[in-house]
ROMAR-63677 format. One record per residue (C-alpha): residue number from 1; residue in one letter; z, x, y. Coordinates in Angstrom, 3 decimals. Layout:
(NUM,"A",(Z,X,Y)),
...
This chain:
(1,"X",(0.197,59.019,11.535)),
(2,"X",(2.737,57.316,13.802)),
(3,"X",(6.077,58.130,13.851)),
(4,"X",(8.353,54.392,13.972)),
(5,"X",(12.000,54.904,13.959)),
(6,"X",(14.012,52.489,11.945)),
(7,"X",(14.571,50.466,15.018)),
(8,"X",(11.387,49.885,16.115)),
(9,"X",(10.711,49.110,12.925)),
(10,"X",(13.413,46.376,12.286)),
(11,"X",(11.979,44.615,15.787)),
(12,"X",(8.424,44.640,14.406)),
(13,"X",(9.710,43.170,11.306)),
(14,"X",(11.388,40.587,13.443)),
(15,"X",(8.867,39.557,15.080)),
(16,"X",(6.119,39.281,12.387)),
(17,"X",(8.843,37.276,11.003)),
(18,"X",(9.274,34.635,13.622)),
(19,"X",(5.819,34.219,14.231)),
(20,"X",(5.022,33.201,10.444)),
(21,"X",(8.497,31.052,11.022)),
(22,"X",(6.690,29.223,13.713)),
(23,"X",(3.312,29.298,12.306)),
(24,"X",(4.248,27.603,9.659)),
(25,"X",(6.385,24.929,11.546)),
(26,"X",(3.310,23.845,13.577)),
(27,"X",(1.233,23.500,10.445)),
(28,"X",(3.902,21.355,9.084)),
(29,"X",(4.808,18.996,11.916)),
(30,"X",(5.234,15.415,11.509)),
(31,"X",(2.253,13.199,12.222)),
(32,"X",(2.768,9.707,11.874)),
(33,"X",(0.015,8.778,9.281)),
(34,"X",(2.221,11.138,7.057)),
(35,"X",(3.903,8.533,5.964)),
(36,"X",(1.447,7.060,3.328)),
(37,"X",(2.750,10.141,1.561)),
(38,"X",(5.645,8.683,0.615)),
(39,"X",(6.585,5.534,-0.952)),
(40,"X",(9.077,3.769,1.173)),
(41,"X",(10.202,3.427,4.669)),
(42,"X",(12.665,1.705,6.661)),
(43,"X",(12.255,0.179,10.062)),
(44,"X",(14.599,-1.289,12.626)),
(45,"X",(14.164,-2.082,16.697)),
(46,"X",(16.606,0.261,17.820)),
(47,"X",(19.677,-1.703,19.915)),
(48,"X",(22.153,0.211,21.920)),
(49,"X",(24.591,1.326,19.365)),
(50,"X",(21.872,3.076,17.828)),
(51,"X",(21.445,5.292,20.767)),
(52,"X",(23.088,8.323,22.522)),
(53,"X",(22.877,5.790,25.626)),
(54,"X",(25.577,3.300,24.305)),
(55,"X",(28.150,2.237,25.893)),
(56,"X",(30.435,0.674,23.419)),
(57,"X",(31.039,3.399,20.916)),
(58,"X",(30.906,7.433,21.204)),
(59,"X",(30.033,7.541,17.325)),
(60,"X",(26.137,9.141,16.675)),
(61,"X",(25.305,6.418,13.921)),
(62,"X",(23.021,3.938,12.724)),
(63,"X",(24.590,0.744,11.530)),
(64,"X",(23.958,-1.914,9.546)),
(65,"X",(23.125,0.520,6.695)),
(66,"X",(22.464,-2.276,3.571)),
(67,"X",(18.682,-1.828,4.123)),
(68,"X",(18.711,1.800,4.041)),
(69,"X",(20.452,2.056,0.544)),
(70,"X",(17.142,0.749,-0.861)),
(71,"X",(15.930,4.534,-0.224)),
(72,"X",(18.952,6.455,0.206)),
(73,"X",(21.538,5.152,-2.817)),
(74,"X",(25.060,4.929,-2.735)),
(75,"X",(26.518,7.732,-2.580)),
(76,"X",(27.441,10.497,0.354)),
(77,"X",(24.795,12.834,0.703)),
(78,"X",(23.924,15.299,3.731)),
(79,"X",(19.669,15.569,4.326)),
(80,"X",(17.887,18.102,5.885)),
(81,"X",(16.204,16.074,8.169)),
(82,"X",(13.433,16.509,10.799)),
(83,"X",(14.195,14.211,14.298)),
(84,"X",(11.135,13.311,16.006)),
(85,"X",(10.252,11.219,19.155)),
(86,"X",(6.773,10.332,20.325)),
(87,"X",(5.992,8.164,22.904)),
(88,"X",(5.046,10.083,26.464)),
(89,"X",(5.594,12.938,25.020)),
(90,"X",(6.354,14.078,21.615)),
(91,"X",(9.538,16.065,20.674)),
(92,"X",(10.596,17.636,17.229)),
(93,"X",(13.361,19.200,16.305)),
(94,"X",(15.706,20.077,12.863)),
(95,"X",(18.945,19.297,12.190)),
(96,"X",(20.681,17.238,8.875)),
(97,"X",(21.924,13.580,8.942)),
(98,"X",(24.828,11.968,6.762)),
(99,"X",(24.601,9.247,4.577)),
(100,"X",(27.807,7.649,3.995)),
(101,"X",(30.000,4.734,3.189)),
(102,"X",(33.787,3.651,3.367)),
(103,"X",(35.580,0.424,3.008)),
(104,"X",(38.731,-1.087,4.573)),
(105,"X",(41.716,-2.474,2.983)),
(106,"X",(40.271,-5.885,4.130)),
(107,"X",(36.918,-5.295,3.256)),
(108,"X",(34.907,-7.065,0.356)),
(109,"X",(32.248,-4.591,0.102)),
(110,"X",(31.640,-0.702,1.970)),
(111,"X",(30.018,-0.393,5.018)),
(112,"X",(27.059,2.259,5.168)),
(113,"X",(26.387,4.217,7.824)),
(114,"X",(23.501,7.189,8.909)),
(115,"X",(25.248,9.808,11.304)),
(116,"X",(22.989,11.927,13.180)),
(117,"X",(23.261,14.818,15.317)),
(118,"X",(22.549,15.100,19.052)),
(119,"X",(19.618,16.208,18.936)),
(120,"X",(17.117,16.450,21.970)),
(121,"X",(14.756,13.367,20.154)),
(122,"X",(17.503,10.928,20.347)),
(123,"X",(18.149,11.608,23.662)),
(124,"X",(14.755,10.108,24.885)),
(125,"X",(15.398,7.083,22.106)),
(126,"X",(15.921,4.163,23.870)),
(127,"X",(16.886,0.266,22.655)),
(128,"X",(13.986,-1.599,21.795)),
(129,"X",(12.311,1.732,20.857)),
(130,"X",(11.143,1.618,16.527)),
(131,"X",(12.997,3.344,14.814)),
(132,"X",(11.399,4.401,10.936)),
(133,"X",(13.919,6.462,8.637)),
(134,"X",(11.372,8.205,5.953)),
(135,"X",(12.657,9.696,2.494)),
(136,"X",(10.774,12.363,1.979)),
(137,"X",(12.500,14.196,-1.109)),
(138,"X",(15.895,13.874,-2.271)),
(139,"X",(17.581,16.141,0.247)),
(140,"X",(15.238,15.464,3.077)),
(141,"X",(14.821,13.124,5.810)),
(142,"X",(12.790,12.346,9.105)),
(143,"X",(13.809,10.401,11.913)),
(144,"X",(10.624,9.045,13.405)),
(145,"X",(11.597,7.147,16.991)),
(146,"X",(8.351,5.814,18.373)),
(147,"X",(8.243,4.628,22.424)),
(148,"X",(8.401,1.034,22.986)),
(149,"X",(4.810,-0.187,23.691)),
(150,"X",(3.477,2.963,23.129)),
(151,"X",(0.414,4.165,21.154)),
(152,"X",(2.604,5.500,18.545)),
(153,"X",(4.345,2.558,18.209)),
(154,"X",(0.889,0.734,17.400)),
(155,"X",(-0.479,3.286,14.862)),
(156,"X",(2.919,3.006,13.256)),
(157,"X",(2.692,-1.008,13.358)),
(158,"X",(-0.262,-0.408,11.444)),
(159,"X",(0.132,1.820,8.857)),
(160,"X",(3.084,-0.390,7.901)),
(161,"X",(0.919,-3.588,8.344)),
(162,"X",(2.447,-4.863,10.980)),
(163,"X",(0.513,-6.983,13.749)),
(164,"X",(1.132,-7.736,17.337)),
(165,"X",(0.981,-11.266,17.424)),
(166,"X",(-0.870,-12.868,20.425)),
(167,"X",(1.657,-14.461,23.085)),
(168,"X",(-1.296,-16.129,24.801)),
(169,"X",(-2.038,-18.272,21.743)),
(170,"X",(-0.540,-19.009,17.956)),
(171,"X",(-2.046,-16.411,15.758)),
(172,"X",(-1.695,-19.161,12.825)),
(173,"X",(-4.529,-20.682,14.956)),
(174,"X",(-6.680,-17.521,15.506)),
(175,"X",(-6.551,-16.862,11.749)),
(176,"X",(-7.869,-20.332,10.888)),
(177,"X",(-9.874,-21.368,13.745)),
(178,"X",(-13.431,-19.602,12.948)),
(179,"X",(-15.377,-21.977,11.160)),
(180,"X",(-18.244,-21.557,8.977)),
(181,"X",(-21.488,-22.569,8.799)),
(182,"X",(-21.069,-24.055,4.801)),
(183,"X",(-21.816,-27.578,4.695)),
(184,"X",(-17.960,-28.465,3.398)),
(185,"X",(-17.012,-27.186,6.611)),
(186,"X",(-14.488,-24.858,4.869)),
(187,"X",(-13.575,-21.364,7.150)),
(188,"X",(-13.269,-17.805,7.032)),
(189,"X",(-10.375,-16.056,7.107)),
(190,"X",(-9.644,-13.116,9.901)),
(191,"X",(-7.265,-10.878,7.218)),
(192,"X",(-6.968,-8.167,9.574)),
(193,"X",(-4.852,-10.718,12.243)),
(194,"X",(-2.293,-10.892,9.759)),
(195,"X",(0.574,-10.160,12.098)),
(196,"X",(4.334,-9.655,10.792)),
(197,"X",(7.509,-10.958,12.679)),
(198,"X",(8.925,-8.369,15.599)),
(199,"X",(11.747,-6.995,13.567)),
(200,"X",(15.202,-9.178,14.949)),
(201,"X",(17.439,-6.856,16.695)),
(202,"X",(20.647,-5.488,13.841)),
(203,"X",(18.131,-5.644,11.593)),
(204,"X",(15.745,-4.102,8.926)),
(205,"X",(12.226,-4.019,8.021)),
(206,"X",(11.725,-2.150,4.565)),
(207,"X",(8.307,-1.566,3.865)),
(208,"X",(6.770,-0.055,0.472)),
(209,"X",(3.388,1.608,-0.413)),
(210,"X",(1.483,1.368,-4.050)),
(211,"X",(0.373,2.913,-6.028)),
(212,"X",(3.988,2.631,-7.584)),
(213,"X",(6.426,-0.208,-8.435)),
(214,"X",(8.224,-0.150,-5.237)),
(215,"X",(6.680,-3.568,-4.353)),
(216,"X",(7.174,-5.154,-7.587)),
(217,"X",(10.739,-4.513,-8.229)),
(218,"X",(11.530,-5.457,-4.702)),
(219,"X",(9.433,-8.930,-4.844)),
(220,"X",(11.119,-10.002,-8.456)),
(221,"X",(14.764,-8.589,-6.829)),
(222,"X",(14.212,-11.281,-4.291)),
(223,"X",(13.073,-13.695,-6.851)),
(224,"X",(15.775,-12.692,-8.926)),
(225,"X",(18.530,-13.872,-5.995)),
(226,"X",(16.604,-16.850,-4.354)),
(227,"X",(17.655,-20.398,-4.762)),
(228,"X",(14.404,-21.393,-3.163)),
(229,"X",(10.983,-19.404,-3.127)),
(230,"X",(7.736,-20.573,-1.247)),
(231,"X",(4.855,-18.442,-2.106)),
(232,"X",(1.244,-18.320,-0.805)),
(233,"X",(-0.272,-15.719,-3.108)),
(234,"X",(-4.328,-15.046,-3.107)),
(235,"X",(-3.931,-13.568,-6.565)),
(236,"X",(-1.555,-13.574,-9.688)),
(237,"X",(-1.775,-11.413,-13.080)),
(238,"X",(1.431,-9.378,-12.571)),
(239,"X",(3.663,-10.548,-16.065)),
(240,"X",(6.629,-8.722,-14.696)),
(241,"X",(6.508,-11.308,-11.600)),
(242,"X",(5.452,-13.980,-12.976)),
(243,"X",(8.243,-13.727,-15.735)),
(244,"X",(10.890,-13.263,-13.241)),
(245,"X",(9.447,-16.482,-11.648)),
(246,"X",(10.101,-18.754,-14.841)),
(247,"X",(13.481,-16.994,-15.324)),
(248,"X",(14.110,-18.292,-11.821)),
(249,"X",(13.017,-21.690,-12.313)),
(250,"X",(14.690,-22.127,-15.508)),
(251,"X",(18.397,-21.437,-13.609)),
(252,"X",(17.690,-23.878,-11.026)),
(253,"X",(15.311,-22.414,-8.326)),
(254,"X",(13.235,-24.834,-6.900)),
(255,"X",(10.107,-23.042,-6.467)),
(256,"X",(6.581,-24.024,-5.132)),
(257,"X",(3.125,-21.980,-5.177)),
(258,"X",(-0.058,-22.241,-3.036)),
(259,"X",(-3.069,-19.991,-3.813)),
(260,"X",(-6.650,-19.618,-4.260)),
(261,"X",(-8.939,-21.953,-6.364)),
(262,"X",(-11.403,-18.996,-7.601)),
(263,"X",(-9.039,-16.643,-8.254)),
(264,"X",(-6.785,-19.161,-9.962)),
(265,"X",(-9.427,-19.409,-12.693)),
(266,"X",(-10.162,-15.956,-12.956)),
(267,"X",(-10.054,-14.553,-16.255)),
(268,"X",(-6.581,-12.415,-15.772)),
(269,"X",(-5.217,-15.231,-13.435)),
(270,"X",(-1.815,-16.470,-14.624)),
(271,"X",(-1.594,-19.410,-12.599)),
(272,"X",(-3.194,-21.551,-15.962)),
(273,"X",(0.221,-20.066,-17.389)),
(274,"X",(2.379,-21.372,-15.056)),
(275,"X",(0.721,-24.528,-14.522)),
(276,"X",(1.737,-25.123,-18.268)),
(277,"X",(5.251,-23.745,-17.177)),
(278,"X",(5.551,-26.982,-14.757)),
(279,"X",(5.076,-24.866,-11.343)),
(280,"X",(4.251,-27.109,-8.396)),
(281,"X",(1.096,-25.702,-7.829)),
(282,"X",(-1.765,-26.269,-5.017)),
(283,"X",(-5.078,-24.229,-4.425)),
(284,"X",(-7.640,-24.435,-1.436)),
(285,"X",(-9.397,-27.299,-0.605)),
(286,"X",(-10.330,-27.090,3.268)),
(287,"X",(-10.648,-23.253,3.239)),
(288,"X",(-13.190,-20.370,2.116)),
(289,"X",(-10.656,-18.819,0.119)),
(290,"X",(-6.871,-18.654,0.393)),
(291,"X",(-6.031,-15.149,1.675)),
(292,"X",(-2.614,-15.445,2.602)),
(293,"X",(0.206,-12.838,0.307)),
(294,"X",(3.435,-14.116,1.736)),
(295,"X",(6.640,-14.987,0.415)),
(296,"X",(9.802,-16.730,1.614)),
(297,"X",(13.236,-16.680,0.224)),
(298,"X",(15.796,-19.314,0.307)),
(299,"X",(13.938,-20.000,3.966)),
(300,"X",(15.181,-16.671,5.180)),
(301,"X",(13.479,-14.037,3.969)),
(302,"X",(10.090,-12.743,3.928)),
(303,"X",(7.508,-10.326,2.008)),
(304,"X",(4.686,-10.356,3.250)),
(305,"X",(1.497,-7.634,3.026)),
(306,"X",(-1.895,-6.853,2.021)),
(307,"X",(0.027,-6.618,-1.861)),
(308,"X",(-1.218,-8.983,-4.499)),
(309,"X",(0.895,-9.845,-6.847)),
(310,"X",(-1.255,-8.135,-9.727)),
(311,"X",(-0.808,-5.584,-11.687)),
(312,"X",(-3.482,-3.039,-10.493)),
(313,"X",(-1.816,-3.749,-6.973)),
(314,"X",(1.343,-1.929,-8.860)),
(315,"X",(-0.586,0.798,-10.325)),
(316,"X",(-4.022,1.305,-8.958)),
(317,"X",(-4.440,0.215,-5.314)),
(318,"X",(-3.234,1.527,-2.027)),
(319,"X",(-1.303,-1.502,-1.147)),
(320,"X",(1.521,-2.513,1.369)),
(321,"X",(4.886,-4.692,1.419)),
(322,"X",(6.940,-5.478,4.036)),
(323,"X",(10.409,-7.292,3.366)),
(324,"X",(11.976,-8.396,7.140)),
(325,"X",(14.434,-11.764,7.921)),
(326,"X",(11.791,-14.645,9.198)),
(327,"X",(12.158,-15.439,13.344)),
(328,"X",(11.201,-19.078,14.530)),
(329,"X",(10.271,-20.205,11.118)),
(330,"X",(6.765,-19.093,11.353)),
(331,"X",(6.077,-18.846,7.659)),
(332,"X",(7.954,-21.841,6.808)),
(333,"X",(5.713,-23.918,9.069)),
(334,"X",(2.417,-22.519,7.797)),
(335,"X",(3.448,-22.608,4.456)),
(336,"X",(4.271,-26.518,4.709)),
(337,"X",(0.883,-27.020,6.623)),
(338,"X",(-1.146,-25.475,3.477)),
(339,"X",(0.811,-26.781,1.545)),
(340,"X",(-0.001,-30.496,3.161)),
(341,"X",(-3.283,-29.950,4.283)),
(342,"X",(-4.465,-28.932,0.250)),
(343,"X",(-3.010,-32.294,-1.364)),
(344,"X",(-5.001,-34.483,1.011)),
């Protein structure tokens, strides 16, 4: 039988200790397809008062905070939160971040704000580097930075449904151009070119993931506040949505809705419903099918996603929406093209 003084003992201890401690941090690092664990996200292209690299202020915050109170709420809280970086190399590391708000004398509404702690990640973040802030319980956070142009950045792009769109060429015009061989001359549709806007710099991409009502309570929010809505839906048998739609239009909201002719007459469709609820209304005539599931608010905004607006998109399907501020009008010119091209 050995003989271990109390010492020797207390260092074993130690160190059996701190190897599980580790052991169980490597099993639990952050991969990025983690996040279709969790229900929402938030997404930004960092700019330099973001970053540790700034030059105007010597605060450790994120600004422009509105978008992040659709996960994080309105009051202070501290999270645990786990900071990681991949790009060239990966880095993780623990610390907490603060969630707060104040206002000013002046001001007609707080200003939120995330502060962070210097830690090693956000040294290598850079501007024009993603930046994705993650919920993942009510106390905890992670801080995913992913390199500009990097793989990460591309596997996180698509996860969120986000696409790259071509600079070469309009991807508008690679989505439409393949025809078919059907004697109407009608085309297929490449779905999986669906690209999203590069997120404009000071601002926020919020993106949601079903099963859950994430994406319907954000779509009728927007419906709820738009003056003007263009939609170009493939499918509609959400009530919830479609309700908050005829609300809308009964205040005032001039509202206008393209989508597809077989699904229209589907048995669940509701488009017969708001066809009799005066809806300008136009389905496919010079396409396969009409694949598109966009949105756009008072010209502005956008949703946009592989989401129907149905309601086992809400509680069945793995789905995605993203919510971002349109660049260039790209959606508004499409949308008027359908929405032209279908009334010939």
């Amino acid at each position: 039988m050995f003989n271990v003084s109390f010492r020797t003992m207390k260092k074993l201890i130690f160190v059996i200790f701190a190897f599980i401690t580790l052991s169980i941090h490597s099993v639990s690092a952050f991969e990025i397809s983690d996040i279709k664990n969790y229900s929402a996200i938030v997404v930004k292209t960092m700019v330099e008062s973001d970053t540790l690299h700034k030059k105007t202020s010597k605060k450790t915050e994120i600004r422009n905070g509105e978008a992040l109170r659709t996960i994080l709420g309105d009051e202070k809280i501290k999270f645990d939160t786990e900071y990681v970086y991949i790009g060239d190399k990966k880095i993780e590391e623990n610390g907490s971040t603060t969630w707060y708000h104040y206002k000013s004398p002046k001001a007609k509404k707080p200003v939120y704000h995330l502060y962070y702690q210097k830690k090693e990640p956000m040294y290598y973040a850079q501007t024009g580097d993603t930046l994705a802030v993650i919920r993942t319980s009510d106390t905890e956070l992670v801080l995913l930075i992913t390199q500009k142009g990097s793989k990460a950045e591309q596997e996180l792009f698509d996860i969120i449904g986000f696409r790259q769109a071509n600079k070469e060429t309009s991807w508008w015009k690679e989505l439409w151009e393949q025809k078919s061989d059907t004697d109407q001359e009608e085309y297929d549709i490449k779905s999986d070119n669906l690209p999203v806007d590069a997120i404009k710099p000071k601002t926020w991409a919020r993106v949601y993931f079903t099963p859950g009502p994430e994406c319907e309570n954000n779509i009728i929010a927007e419906i709820n506040n738009a003056k003007k809505i263009d939609i170009a839906v493939y499918s509609i048998t959400n009530q919830n949505i479609v309700d908050a739609l005829v609300a809308a239009k009964d205040r005032g909201a001039k509202i206008r809705f393209i989508t597809d002719r077989l699904q229209s007459a589907g048995k669940y469709s509701l488009v017969p419903y708001l066809e009799e609820q005066g809806f300008d209304i136009v389905t496919n005539k010079k396409h396969k099918i009409m694949h598109n599931k966009f949105a756009i608010f008072d010209g502005e905004r956008i949703e946009n996603g592989s989401y129907n607006w149905t309601k086992s998109a809400s509680e069945s399907n793995a789905e995605n929406c993203s919510f971002f501020e349109q660049q260039d009008k790209i959606y508004t010119n499409q949308f008027e093209y359908l929405w032209n091209l279908y009334q010939e």
